[in-house]
Structures are given as C-alpha cells and as structure tokens.
N, CA, C and O atoms as a Maestro MAE file, in Angstrom:
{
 s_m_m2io_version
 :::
 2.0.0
}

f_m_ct {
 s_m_title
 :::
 protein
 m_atom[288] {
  # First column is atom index #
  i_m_mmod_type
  r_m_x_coord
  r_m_y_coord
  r_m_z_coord
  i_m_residue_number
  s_m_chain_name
  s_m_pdb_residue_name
  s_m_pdb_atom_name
  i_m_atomic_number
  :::
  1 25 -10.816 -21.642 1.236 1 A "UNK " " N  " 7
  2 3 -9.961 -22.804 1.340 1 A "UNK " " CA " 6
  3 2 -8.934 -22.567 2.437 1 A "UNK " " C  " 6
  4 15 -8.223 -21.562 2.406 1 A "UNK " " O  " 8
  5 25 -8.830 -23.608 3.551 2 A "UNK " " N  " 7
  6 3 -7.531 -23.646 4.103 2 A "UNK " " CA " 6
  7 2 -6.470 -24.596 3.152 2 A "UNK " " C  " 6
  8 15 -6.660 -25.412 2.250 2 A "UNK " " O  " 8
  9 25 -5.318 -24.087 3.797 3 A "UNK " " N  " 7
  10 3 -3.710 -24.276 3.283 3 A "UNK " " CA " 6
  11 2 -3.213 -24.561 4.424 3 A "UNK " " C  " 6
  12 15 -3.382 -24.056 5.534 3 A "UNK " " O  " 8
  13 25 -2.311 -25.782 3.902 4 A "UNK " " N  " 7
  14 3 -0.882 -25.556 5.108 4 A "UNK " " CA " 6
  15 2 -0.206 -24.493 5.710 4 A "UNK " " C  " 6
  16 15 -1.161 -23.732 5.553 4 A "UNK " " O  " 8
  17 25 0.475 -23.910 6.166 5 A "UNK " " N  " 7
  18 3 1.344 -23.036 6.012 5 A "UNK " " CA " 6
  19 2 2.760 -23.369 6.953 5 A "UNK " " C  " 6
  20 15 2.773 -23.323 8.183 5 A "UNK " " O  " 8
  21 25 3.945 -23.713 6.087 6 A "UNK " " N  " 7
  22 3 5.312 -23.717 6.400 6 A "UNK " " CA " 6
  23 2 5.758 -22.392 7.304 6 A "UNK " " C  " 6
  24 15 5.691 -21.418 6.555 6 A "UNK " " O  " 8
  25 25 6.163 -22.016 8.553 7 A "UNK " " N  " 7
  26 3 6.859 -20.990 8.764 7 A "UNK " " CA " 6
  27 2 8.801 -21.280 9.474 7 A "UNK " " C  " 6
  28 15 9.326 -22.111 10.215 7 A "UNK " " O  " 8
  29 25 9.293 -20.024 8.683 8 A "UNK " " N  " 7
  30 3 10.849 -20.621 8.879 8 A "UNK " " CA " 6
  31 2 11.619 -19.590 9.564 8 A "UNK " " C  " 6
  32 15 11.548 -18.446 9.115 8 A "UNK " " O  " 8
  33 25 12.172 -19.769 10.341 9 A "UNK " " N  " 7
  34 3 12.429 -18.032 11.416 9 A "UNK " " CA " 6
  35 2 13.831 -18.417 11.152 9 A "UNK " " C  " 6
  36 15 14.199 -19.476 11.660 9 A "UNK " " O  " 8
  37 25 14.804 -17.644 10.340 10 A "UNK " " N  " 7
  38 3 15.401 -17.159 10.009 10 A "UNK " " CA " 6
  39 2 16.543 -15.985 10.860 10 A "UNK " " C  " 6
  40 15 16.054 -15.433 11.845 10 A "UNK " " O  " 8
  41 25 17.624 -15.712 10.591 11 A "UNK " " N  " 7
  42 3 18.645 -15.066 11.882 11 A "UNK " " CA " 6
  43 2 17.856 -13.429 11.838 11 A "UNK " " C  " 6
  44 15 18.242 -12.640 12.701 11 A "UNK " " O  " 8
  45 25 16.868 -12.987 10.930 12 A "UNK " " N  " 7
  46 3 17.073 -11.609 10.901 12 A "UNK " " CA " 6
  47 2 15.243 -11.753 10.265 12 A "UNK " " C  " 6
  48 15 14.622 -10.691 10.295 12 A "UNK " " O  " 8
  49 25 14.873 -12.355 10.010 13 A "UNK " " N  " 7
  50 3 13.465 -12.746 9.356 13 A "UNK " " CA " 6
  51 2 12.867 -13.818 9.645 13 A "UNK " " C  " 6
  52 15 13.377 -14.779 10.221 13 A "UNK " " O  " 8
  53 25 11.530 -13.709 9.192 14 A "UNK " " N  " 7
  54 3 10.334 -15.020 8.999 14 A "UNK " " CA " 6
  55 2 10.034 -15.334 7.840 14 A "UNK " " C  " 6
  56 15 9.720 -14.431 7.065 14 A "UNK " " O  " 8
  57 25 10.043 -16.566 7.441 15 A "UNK " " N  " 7
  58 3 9.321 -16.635 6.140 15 A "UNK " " CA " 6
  59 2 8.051 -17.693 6.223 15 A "UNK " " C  " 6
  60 15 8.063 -18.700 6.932 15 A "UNK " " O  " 8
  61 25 7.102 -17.342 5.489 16 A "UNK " " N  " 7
  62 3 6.247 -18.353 5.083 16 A "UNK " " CA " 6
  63 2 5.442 -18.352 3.983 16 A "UNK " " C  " 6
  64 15 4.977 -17.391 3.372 16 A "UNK " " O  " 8
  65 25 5.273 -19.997 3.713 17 A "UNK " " N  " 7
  66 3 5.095 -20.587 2.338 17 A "UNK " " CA " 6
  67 2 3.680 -21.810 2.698 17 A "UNK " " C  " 6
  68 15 3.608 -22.681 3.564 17 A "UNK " " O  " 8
  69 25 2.598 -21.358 1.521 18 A "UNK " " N  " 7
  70 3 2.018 -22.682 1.710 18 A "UNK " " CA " 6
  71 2 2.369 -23.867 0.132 18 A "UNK " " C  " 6
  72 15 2.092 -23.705 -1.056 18 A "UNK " " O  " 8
  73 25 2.841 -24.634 0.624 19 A "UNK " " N  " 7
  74 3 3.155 -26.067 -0.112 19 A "UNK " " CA " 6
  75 2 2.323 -26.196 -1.524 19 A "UNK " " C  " 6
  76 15 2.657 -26.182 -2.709 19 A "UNK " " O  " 8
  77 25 1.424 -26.291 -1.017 20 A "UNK " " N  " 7
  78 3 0.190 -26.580 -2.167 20 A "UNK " " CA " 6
  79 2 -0.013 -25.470 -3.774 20 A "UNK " " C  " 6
  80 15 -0.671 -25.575 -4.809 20 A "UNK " " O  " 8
  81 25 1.073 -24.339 -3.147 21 A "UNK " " N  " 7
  82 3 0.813 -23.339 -3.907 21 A "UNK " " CA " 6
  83 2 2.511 -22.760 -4.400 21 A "UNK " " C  " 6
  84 15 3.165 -21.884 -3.834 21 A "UNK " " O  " 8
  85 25 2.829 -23.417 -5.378 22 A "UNK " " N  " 7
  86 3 4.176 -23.360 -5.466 22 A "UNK " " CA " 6
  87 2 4.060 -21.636 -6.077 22 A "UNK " " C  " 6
  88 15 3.152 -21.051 -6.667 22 A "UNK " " O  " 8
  89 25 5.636 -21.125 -5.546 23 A "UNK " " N  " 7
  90 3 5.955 -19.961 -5.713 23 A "UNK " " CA " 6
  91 2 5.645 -18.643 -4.903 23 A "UNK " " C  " 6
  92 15 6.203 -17.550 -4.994 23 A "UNK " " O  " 8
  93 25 4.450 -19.098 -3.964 24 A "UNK " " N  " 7
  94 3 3.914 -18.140 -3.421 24 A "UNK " " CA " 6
  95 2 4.335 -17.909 -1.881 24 A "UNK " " C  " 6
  96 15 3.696 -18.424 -0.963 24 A "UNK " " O  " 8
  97 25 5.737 -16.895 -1.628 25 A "UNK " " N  " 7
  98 3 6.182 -16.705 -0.229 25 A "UNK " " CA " 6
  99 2 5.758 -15.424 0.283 25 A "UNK " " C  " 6
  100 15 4.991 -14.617 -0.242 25 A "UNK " " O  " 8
  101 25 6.358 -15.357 1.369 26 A "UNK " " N  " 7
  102 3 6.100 -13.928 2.236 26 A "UNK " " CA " 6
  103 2 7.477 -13.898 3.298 26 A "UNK " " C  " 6
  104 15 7.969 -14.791 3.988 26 A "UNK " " O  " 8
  105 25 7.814 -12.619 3.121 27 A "UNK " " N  " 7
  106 3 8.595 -12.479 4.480 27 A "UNK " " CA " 6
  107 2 8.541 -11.876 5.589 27 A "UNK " " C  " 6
  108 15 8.156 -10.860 5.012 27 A "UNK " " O  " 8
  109 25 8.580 -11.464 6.974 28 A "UNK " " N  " 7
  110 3 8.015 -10.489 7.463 28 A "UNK " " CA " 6
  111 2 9.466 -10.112 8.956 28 A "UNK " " C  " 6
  112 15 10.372 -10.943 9.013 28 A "UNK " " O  " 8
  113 25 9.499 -9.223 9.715 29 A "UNK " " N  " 7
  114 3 10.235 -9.098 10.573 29 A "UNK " " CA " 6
  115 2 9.537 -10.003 11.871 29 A "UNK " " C  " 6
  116 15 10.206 -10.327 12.853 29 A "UNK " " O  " 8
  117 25 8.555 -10.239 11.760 30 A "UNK " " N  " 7
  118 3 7.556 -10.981 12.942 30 A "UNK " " CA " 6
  119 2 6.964 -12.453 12.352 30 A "UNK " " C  " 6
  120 15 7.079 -12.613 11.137 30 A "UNK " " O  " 8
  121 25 6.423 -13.391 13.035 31 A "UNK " " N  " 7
  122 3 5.694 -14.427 11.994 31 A "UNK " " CA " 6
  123 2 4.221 -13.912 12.083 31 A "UNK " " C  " 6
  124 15 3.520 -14.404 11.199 31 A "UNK " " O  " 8
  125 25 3.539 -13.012 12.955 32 A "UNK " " N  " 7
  126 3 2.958 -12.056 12.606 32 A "UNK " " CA " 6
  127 2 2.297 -11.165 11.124 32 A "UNK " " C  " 6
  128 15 1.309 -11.010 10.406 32 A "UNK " " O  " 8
  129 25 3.495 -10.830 11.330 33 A "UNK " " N  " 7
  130 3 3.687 -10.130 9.691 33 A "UNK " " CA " 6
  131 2 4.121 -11.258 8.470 33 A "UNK " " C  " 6
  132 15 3.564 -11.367 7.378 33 A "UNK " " O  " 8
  133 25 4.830 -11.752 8.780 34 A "UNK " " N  " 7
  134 3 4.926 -12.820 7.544 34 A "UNK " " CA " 6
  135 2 3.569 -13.199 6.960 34 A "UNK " " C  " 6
  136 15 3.134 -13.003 5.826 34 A "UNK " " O  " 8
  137 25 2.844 -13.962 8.325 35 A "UNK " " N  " 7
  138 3 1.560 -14.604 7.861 35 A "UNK " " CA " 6
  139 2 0.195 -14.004 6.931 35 A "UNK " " C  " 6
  140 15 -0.686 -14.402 6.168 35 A "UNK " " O  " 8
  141 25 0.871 -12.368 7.794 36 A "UNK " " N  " 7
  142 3 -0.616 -11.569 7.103 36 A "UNK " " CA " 6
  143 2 0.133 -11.345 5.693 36 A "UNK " " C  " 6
  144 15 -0.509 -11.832 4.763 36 A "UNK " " O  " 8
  145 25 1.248 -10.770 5.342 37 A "UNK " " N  " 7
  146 3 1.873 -10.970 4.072 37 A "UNK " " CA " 6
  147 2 1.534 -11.992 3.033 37 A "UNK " " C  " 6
  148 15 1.457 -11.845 1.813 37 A "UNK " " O  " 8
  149 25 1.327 -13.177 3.849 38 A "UNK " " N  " 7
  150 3 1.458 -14.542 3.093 38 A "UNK " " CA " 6
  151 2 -0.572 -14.566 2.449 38 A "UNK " " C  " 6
  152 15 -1.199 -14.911 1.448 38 A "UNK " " O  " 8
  153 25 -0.818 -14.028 3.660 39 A "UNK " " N  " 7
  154 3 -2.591 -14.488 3.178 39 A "UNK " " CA " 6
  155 2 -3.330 -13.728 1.964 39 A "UNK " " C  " 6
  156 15 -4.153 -14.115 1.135 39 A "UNK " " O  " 8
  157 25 -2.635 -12.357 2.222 40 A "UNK " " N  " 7
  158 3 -2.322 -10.921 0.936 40 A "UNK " " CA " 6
  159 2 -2.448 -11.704 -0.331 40 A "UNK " " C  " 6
  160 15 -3.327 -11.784 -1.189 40 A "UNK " " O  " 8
  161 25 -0.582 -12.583 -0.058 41 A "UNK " " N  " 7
  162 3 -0.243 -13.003 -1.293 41 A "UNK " " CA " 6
  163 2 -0.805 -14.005 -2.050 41 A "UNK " " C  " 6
  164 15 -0.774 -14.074 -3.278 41 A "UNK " " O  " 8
  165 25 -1.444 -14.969 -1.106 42 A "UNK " " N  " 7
  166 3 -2.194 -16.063 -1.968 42 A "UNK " " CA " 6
  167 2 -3.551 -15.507 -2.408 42 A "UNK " " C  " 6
  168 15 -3.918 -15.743 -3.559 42 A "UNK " " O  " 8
  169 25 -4.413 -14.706 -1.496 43 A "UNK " " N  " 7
  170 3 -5.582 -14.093 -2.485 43 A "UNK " " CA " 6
  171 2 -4.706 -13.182 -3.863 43 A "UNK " " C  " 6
  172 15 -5.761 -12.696 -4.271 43 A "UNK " " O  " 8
  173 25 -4.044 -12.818 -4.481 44 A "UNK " " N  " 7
  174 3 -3.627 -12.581 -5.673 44 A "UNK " " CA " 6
  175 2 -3.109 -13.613 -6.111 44 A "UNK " " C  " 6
  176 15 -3.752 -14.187 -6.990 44 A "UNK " " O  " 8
  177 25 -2.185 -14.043 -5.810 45 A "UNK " " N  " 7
  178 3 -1.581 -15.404 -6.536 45 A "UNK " " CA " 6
  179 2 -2.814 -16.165 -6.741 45 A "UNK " " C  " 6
  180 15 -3.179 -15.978 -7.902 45 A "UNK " " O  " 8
  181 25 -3.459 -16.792 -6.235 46 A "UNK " " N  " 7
  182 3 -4.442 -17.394 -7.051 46 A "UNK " " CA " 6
  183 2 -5.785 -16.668 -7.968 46 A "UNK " " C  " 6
  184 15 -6.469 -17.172 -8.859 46 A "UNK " " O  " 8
  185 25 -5.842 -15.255 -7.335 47 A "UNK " " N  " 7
  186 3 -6.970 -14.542 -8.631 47 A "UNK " " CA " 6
  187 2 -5.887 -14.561 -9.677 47 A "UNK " " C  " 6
  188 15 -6.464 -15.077 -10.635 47 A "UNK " " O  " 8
  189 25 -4.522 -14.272 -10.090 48 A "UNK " " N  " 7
  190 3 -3.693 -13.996 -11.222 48 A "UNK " " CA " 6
  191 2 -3.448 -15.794 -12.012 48 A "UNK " " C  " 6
  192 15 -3.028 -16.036 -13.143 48 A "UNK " " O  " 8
  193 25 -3.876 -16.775 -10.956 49 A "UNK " " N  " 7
  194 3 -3.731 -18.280 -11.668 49 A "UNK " " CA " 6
  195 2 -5.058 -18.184 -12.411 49 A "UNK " " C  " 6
  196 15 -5.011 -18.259 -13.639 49 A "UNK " " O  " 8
  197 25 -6.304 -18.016 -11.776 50 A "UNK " " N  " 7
  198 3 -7.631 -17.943 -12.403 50 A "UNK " " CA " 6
  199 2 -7.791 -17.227 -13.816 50 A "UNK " " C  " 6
  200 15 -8.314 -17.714 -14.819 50 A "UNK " " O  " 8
  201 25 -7.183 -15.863 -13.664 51 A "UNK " " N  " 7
  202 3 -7.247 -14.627 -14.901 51 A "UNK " " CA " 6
  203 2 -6.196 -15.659 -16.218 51 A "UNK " " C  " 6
  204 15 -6.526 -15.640 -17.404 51 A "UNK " " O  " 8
  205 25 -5.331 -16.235 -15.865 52 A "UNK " " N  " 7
  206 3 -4.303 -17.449 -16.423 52 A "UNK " " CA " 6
  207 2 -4.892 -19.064 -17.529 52 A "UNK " " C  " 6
  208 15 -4.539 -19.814 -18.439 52 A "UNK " " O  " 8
  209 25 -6.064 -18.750 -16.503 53 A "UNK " " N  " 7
  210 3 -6.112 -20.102 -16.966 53 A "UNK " " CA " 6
  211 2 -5.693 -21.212 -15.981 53 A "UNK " " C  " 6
  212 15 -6.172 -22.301 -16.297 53 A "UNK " " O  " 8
  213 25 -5.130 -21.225 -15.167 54 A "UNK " " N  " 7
  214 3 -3.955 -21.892 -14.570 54 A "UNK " " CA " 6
  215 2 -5.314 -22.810 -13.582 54 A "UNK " " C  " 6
  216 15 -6.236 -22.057 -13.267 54 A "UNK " " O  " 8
  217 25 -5.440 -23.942 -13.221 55 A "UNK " " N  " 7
  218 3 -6.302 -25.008 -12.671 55 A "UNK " " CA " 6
  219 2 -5.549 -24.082 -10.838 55 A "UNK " " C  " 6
  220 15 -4.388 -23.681 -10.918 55 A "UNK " " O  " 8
  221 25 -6.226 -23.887 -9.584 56 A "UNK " " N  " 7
  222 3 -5.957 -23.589 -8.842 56 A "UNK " " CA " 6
  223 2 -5.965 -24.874 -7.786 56 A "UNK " " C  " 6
  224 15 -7.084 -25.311 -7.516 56 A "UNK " " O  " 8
  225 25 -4.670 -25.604 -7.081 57 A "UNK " " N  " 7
  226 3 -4.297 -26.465 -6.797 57 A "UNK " " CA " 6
  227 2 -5.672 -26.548 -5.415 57 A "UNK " " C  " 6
  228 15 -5.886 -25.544 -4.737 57 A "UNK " " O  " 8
  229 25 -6.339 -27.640 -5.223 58 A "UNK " " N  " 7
  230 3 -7.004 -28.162 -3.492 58 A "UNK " " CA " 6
  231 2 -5.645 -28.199 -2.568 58 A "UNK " " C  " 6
  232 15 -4.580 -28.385 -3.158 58 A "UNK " " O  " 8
  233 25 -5.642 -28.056 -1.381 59 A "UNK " " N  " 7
  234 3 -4.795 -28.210 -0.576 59 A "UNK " " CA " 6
  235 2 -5.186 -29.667 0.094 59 A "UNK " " C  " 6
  236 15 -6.214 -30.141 0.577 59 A "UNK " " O  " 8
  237 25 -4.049 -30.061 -0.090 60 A "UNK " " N  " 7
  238 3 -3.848 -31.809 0.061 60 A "UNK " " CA " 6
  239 2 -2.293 -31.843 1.223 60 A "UNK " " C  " 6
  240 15 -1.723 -32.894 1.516 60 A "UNK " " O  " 8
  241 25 -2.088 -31.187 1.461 61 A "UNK " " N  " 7
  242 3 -0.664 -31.109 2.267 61 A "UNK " " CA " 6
  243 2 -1.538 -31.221 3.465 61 A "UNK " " C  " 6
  244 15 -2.662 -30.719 3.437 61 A "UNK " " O  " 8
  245 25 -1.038 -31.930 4.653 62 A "UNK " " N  " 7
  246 3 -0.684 -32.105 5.776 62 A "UNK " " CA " 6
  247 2 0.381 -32.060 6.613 62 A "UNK " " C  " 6
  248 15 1.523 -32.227 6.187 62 A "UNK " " O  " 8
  249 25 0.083 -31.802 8.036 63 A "UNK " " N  " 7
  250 3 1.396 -32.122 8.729 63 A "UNK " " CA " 6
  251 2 0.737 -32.743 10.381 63 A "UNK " " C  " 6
  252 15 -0.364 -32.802 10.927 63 A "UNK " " O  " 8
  253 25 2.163 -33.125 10.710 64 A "UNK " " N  " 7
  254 3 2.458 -33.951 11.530 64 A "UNK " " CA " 6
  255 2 3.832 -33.568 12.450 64 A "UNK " " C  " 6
  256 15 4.947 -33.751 11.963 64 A "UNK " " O  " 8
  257 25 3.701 -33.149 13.497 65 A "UNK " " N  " 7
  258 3 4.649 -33.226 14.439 65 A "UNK " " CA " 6
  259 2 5.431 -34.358 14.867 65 A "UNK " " C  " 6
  260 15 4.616 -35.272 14.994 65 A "UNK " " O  " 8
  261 25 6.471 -34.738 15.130 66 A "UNK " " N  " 7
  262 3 6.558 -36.166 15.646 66 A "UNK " " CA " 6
  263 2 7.978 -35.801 16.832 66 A "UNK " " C  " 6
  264 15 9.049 -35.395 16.382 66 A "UNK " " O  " 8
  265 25 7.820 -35.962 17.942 67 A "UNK " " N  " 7
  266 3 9.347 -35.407 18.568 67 A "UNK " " CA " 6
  267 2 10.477 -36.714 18.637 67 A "UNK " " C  " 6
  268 15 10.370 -37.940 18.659 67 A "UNK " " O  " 8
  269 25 11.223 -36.074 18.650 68 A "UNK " " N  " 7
  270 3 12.770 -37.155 18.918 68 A "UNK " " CA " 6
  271 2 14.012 -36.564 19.774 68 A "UNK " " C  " 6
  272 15 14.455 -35.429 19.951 68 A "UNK " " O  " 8
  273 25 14.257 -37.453 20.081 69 A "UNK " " N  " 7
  274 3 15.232 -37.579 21.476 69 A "UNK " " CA " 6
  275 2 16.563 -37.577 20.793 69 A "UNK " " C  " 6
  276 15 16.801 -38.577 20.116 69 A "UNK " " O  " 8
  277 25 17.174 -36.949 20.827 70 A "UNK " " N  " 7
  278 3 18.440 -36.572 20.614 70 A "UNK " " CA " 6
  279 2 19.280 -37.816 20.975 70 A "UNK " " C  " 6
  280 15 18.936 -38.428 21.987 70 A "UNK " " O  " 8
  281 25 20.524 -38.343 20.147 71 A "UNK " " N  " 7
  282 3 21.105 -39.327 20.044 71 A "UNK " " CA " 6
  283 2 22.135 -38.777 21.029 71 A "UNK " " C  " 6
  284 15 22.536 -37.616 20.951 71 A "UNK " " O  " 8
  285 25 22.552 -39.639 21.957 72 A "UNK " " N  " 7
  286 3 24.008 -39.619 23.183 72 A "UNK " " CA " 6
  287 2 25.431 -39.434 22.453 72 A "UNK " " C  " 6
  288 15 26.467 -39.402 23.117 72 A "UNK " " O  " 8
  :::
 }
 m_bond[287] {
  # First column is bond index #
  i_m_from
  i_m_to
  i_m_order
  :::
  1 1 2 1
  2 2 3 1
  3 3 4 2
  4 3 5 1
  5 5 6 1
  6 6 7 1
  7 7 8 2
  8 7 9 1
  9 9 10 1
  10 10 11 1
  11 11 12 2
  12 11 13 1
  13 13 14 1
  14 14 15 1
  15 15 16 2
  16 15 17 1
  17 17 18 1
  18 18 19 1
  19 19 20 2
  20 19 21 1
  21 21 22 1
  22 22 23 1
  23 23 24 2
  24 23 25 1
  25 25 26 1
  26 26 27 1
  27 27 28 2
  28 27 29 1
  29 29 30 1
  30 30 31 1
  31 31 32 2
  32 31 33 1
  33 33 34 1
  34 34 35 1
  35 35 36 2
  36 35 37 1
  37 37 38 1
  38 38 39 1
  39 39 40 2
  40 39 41 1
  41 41 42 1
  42 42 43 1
  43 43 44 2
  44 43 45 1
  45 45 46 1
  46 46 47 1
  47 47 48 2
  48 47 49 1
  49 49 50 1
  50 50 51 1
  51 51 52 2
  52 51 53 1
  53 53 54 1
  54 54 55 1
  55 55 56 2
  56 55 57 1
  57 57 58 1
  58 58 59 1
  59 59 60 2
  60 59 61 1
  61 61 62 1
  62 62 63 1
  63 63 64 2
  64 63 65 1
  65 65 66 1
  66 66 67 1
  67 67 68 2
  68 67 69 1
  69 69 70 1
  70 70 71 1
  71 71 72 2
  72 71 73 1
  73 73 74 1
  74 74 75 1
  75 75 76 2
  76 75 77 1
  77 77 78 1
  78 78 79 1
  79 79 80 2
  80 79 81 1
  81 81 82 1
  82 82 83 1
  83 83 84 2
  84 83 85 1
  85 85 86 1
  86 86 87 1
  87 87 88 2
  88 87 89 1
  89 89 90 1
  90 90 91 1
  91 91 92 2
  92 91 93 1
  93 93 94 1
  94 94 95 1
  95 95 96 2
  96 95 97 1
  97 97 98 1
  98 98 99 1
  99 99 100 2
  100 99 101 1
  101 101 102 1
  102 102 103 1
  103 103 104 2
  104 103 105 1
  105 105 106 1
  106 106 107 1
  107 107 108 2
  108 107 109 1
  109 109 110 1
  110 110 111 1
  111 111 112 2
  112 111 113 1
  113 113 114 1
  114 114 115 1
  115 115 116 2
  116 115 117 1
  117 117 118 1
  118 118 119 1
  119 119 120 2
  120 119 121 1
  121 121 122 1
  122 122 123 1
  123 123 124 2
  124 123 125 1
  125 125 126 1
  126 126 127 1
  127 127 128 2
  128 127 129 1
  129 129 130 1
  130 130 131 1
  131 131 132 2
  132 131 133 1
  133 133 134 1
  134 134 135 1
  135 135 136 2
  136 135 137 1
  137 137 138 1
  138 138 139 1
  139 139 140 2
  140 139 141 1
  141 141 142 1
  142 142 143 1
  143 143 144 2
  144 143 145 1
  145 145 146 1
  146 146 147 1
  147 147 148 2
  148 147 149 1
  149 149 150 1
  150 150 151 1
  151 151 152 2
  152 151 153 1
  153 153 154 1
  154 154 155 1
  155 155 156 2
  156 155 157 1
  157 157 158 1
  158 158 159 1
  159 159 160 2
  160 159 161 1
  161 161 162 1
  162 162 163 1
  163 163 164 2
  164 163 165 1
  165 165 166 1
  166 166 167 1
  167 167 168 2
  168 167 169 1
  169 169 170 1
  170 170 171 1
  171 171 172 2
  172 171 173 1
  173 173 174 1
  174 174 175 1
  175 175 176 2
  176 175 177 1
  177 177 178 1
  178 178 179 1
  179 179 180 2
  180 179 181 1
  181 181 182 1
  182 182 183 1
  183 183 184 2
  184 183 185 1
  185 185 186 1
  186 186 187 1
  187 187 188 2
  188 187 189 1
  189 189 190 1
  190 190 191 1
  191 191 192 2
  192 191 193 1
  193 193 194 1
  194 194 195 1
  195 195 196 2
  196 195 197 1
  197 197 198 1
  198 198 199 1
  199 199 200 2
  200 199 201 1
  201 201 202 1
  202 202 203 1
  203 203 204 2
  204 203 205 1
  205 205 206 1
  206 206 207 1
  207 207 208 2
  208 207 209 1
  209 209 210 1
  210 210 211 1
  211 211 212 2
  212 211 213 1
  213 213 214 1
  214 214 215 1
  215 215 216 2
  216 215 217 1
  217 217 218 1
  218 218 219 1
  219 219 220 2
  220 219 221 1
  221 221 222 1
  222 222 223 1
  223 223 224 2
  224 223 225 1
  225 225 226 1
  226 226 227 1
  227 227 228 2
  228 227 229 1
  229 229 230 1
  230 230 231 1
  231 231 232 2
  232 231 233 1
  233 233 234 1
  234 234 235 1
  235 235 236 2
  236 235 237 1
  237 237 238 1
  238 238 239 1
  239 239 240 2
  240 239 241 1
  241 241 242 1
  242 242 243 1
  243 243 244 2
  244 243 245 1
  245 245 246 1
  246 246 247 1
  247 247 248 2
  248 247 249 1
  249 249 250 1
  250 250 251 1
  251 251 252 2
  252 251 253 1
  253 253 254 1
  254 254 255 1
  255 255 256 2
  256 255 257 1
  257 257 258 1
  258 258 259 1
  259 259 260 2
  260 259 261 1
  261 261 262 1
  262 262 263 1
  263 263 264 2
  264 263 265 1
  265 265 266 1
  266 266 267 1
  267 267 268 2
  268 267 269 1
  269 269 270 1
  270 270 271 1
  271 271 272 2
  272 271 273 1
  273 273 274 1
  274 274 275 1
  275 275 276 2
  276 275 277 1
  277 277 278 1
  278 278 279 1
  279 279 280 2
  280 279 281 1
  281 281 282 1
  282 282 283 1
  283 283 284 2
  284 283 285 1
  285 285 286 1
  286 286 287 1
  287 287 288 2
  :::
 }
}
C-alpha cells in the first residue's frame, strides 16, 4: 500500500506522519532519515493493528499543492 506522507522540518528536526494512520510518527535529523524511520514504523504499526484486531485503515488521503501570492 502507498500512504500519504506529511513531512515537517522543524528548527533542529524532521518529522513525518502518514494521515491515514493515526499515531504513527517518525523523527529524524535529515528528511532522509525521518522517512526511512517512518516506513520502519508503519510496517509494525500496522502488523501490531493486525495481531489487535484493529481493521487496518486504505489510504484515502490526498494532496494538492496550490501556490499563493502573498498579500501587499
């Protein structure tokens, strides 16, 4: 399955999160490292939803860029 993935660069860190999969972050000194952190974490986070019981969410998130012009 692909996922979204949110990344948030931070004064001293990276973080990233995919949407679809609440609870499941990563942090890393690089977005590099965040990401491979993050991919780690969702293959467990979702084998530990499965072992649970827990229904494992489809990824339904999208995104969209849109730019804007700064107000005068």
């Amino acid at each position: 399955m692909k996922y979204a993935v949110i990344i948030e660069e931070g004064p001293s860190s990276v973080g990233a999160y995919a949407p679809d999969i609440p609870g499941c972050v990563a942090v890393g000194d690089s977005e590099e490292e965040a990401l491979r952190l993050l991919s780690e974490a969702l293959v467990y986070h979702i084998e530990l939803m499965r072992e649970h019981g827990q229904e494992v969410p489809e990824p339904t998130t999208r995104f969209v860029e849109i730019e804007v012009e700064p107000c005068a």
